[in-house]
N, C-alpha and C positions, 0 to 999 in steps of 0.2 A: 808640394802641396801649398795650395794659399791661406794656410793659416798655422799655426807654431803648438804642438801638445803643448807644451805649460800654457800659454795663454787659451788655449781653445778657443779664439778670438777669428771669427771670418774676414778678409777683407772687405771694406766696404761697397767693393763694385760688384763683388759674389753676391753678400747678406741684401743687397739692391735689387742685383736681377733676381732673385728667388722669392723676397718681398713682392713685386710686383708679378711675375709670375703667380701665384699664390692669390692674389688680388683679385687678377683677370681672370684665371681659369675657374669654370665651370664644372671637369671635368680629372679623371685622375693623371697625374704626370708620372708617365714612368721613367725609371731611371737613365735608359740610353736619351729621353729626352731632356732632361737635366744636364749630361755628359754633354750632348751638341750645345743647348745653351750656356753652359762656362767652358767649354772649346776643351774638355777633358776627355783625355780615352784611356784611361783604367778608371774600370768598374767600381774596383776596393777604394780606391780615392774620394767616389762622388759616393759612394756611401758614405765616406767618414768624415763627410762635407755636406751632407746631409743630414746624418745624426747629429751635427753643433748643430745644423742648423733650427733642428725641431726644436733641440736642447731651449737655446738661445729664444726662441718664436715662443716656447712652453714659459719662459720667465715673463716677457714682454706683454704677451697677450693676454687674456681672461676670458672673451668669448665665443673666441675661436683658434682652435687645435688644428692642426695636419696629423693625419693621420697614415700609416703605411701598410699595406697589404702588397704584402710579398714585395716585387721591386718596383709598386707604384704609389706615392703620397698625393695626397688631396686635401684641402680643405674642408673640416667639420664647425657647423656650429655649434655650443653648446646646446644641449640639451634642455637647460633650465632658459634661457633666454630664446629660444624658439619660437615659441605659440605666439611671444609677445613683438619679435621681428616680422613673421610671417607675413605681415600686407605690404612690407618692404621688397621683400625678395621677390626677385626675378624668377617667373615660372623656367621650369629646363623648357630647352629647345625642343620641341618635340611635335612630332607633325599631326595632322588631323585623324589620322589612322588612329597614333600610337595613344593621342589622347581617348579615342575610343575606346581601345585597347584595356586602358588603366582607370577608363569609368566603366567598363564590363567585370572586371576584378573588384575595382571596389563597392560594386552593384553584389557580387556573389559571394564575397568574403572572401573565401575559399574557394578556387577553381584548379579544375586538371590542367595544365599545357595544352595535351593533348585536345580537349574542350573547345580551346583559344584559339587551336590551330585549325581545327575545322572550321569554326562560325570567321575566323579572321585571314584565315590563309595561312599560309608554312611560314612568309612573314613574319607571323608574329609570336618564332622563336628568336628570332632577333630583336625583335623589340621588347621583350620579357628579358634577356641579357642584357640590353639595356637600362632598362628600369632595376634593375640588379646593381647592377654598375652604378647607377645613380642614387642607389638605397631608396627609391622610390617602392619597391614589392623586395618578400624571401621566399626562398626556391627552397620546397623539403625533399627529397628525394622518398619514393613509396614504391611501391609493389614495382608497378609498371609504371614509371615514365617520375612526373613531379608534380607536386600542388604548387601554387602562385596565390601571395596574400599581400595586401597591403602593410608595408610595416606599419607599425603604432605613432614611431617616430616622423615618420614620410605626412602623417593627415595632414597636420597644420599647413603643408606646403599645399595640397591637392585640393583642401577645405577653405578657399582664402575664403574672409569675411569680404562681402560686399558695402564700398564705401557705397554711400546717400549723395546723391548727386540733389543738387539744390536746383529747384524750379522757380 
């Protein structure tokens, strides 16, 4: 392993690519993709090379956390500093469709899937899995099928304020 239990100390060229990693990605990293970028293949390794790492990123940081679900970590930003980055950040990548998609949900609050898939096509169960993924909407499961809502969290990203352009 590249780093020592007493020290729980990463190498510098590990705690580098995972820094910038982390930077760039927009998106969740899962663990086999971790494993290819530091050239590792045991599983148990890059997890315990991942747990200093959040360790280590949780002392260093203030505004933003990685977060893990199941064996994929991401970048969050805090929650308290949000509303107030929000004309900073970069909208997701997301195509002309899916922005429809996610101003029809947050036009109805609360919508079926099922709903989404008829007015948008079968589509746009894939694209509801994505805005999942990106915590943009939460999926409840009901009778038959799921509702799709806008998280609470997700506005400030979907709500930017429009700057005043000067004439």
């Amino acid at each position: 392993m590249q780093e020592t239990s007493s020290s729980r100390k990463l190498s510098k060229r590990v705690e580098g690519l995972l820094d910038a990693l982390f930077y760039a990605t927009t998106r969740p990293i899962s663990i086999s993709s971790i494993m290819k970028l530091l050239d590792i293949s045991d599983k148990k390794e890059a997890r315990e090379i991942m747990e200093i790492y959040v360790k280590n990123f949780r002392r260093k940081m203030h505004g933003v956390k990685i977060i893990k679900r199941g064996d994929y970590y991401f970048p969050k930003i805090e929650e308290k500093y949000l509303e107030k980055i929000s004309g900073y950040l970069h909208p997701p990548p997301l195509t002309a469709k899916q922005l429809e998609i996610l101003a029809y949900i947050y036009v109805k609050k609360k919508v079926k899937m099922s709903e989404v898939s008829n007015i948008f096509g079968t589509r746009a169960y894939k694209d509801i899995k994505k805005f999942v993924r990106l915590g943009l909407v939460s999926r409840k499961k009901v009778d038959q099928g799921y509702i799709v809502e806008i998280r609470k969290e997700a506005e400030p990203l979907i709500l930017r304020k429009r700057r005043r352009t000067k004439k």
